[in-house]
C-alpha positions as CSV (number, residue, x, y, z in Angstrom):
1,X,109.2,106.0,128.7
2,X,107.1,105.9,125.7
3,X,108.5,105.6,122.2
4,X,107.3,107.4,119.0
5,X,106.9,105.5,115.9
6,X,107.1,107.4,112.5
7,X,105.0,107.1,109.3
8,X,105.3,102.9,108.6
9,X,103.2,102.8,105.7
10,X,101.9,99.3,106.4
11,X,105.3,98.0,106.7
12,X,104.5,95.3,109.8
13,X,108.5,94.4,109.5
14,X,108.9,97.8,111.1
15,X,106.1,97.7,113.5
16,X,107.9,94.3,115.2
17,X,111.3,95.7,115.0
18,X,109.6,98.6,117.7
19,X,107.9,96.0,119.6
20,X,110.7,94.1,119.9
21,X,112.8,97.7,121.0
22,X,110.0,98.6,123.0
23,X,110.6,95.2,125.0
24,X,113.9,95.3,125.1
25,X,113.9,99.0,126.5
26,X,111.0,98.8,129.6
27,X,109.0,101.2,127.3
28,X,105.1,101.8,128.4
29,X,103.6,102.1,125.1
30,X,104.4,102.8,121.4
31,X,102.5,105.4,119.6
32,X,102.9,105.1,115.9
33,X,102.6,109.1,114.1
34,X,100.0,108.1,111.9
35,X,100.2,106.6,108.0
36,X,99.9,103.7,110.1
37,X,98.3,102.3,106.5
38,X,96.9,99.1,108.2
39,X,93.6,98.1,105.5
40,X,91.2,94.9,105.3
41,X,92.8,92.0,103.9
42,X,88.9,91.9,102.1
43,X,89.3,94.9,99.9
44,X,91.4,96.0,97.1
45,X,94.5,97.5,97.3
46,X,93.5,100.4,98.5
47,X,96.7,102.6,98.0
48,X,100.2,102.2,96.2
49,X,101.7,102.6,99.5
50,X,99.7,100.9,101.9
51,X,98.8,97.3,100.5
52,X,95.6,95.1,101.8
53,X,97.8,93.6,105.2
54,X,95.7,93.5,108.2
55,X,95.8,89.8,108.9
56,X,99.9,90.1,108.8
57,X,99.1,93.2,111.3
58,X,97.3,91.2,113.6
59,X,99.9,88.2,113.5
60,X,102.8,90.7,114.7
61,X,100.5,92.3,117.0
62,X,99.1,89.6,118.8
63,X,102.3,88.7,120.5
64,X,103.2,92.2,121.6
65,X,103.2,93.1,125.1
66,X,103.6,96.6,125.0
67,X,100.1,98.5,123.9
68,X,100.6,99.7,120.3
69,X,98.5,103.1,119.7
70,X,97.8,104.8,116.5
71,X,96.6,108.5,115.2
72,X,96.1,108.3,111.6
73,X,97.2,110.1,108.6
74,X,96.6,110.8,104.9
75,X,97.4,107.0,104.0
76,X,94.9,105.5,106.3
77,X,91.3,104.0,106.6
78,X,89.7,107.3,108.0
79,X,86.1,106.2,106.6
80,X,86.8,103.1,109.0
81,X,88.9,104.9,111.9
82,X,86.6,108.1,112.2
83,X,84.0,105.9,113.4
84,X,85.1,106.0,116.6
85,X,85.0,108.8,119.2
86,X,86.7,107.3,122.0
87,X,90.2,105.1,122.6
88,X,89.2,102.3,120.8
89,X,90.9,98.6,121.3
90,X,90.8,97.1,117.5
91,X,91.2,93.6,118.3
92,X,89.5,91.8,121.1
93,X,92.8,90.4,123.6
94,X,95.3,92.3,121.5
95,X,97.1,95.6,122.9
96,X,96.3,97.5,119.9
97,X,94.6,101.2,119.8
98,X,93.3,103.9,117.8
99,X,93.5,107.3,119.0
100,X,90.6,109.6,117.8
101,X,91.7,113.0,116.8
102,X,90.4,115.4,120.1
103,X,91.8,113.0,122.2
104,X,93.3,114.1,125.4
105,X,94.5,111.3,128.1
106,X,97.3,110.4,130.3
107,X,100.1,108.1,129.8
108,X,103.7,107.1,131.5
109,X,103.1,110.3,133.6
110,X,102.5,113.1,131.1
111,X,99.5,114.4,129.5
112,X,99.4,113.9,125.9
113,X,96.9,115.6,123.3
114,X,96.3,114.2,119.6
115,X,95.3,115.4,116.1
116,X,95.1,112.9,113.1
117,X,94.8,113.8,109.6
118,X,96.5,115.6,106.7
119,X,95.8,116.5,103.1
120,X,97.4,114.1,100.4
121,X,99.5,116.2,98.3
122,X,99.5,113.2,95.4
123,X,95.4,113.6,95.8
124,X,95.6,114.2,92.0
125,X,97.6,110.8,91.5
126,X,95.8,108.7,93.4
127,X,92.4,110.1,92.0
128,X,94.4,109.6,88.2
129,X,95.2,105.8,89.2
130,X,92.8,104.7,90.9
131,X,94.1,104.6,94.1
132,X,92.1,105.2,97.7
133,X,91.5,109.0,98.4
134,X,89.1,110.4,101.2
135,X,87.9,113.5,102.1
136,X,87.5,112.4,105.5
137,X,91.7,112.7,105.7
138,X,91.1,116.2,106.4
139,X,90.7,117.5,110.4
140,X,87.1,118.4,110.8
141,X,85.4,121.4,112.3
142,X,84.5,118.3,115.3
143,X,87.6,117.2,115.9
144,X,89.1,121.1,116.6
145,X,86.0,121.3,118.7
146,X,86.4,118.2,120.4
147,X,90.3,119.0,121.1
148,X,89.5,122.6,122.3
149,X,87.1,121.1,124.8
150,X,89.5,118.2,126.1
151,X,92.6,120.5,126.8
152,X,90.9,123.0,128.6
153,X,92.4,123.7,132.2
154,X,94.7,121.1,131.4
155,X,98.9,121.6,131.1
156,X,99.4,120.0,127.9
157,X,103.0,117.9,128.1
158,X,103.0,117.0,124.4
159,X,101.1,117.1,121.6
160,X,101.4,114.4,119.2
161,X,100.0,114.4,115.3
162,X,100.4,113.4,112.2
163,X,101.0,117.1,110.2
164,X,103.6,119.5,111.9
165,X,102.3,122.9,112.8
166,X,102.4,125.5,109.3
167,X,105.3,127.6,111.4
168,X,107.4,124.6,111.4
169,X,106.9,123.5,107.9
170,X,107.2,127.2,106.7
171,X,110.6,127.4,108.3
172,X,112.1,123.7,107.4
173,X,110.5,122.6,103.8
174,X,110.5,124.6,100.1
175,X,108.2,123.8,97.5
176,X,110.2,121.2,96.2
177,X,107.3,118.9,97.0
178,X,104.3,121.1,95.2
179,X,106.3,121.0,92.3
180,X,107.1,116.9,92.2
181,X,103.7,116.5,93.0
182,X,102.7,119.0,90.3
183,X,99.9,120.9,92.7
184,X,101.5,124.6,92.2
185,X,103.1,127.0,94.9
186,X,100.3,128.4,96.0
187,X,98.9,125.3,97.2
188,X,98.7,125.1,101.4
189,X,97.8,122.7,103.2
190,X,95.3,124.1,106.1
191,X,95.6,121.3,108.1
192,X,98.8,123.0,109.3
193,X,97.0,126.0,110.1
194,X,94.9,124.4,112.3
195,X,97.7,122.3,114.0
196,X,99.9,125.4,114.9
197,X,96.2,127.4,115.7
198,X,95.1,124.3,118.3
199,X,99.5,124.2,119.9
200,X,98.9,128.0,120.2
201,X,95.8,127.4,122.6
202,X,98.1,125.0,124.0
203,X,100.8,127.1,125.3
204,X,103.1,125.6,122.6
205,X,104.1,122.3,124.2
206,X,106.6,120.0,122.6
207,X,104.3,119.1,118.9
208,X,105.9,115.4,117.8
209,X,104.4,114.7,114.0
210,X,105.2,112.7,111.0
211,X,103.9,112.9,107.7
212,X,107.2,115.0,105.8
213,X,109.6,112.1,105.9
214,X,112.1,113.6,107.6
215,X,114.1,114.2,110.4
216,X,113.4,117.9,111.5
217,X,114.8,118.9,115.5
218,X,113.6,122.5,117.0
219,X,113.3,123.5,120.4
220,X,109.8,122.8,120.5
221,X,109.2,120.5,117.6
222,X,110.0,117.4,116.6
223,X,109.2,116.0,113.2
224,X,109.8,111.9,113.2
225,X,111.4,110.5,109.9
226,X,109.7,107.7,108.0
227,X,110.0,104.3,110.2
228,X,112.0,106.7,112.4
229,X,111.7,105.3,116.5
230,X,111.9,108.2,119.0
231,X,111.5,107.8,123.4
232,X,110.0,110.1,124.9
């Protein structure tokens, strides 16, 4: 068993309440959806939802023993994270992951293939406050590349990211959201596109993501709510 994590926003109170579940239950691994929002204890405050924490990270992290993985989001360190190509262990003697988006690799049995990134809808806020923004939080032409390479010949169990595919938010959301964030209805995301492109080449397995804060169950889909804890 494995248990999904759902968008934390660097809330480390949540991340030992799973640990601690995790334990409890026999589970393999956790892997948290991404808005993980870990960030240097060194810098600023680097986001309105994801405050400078990384040293209270490491304190709850250090006494898990179930390996925590991440894929990250919009609200994450991507100029830090996309560094790395390969499953990367982020402190030395501490069961703690990042997943690179591309990444295809076996765990508890199945075969599970990842995507990070997502578009911030509240780009225009954070750029108006002076809050962190990158352009790196957008899927690059690599990472499709690098996914489309890993799965092939492969049976795909489940694939886990952090933006649902554009089907599934097409069918579930309304532009309540464009119009809090004041970004217009004809604003689209195309990360989604190229989710529900890359689970097409997949055969459609199940797709588990986070990033819409809320509960959404299909056939096919599952979209984890904010600190939500799913087994899989």
């Amino acid at each position: 068993m494995i248990l999904l994590l759902g968008d934390i926003h660097g809330d480390y109170n949540i991340l030992r309440e799973a640990i601690n579940k995790a334990e409890w239950s026999g589970a393999k691994a956790i892997i948290q959806v991404g808005d993980f929002c870990l960030f240097k204890d060194t810098d600023r405050t680097h986001d309105m939802l994801c405050p400078a924490n990384e040293n209270y990270f490491k304190a709850v992290l250090e006494k898990s023993s179930v390996p925590v993985y991440f894929i990250d989001g919009n609200h994450d360190d991507c100029d830090r994270w996309l560094q790395y190509t390969e499953v990367t262990q982020v402190y030395e003697n501490i069961p703690f992951y990042y997943i690179p988006r591309g990444t295809v690799m076996e765990l508890d049995g199945q075969t599970l293939a990842f995507m990070g990134g997502a578009s911030s809808i509240n780009k225009k806020w954070l750029l108006r406050d002076g809050g962190f923004w990158t352009p790196l939080e957008d899927i690059r032409h690599e990472d499709i590349q690098k996914l489309t390479r890993n799965i092939e010949g492969k049976k795909i169990d489940a694939f886990i990211t952090h933006i649902p595919p554009h089907s599934v938010v097409q069918q579930h959301f309304d532009n309540t959201a464009k119009m809090l964030f004041e970004v217009g209805p004809e604003w689209h995301d195309m990360n989604q596109t190229i989710v529900e492109e890359l689970w097409n080449k997949m055969g459609n397995p199940t797709v588990y993501s986070g990033h819409m804060h809320r509960r959404v169950v299909g056939q096919n889909y599952r979209i984890l709510d904010i600190n939500e804890l799913l087994a899989i």
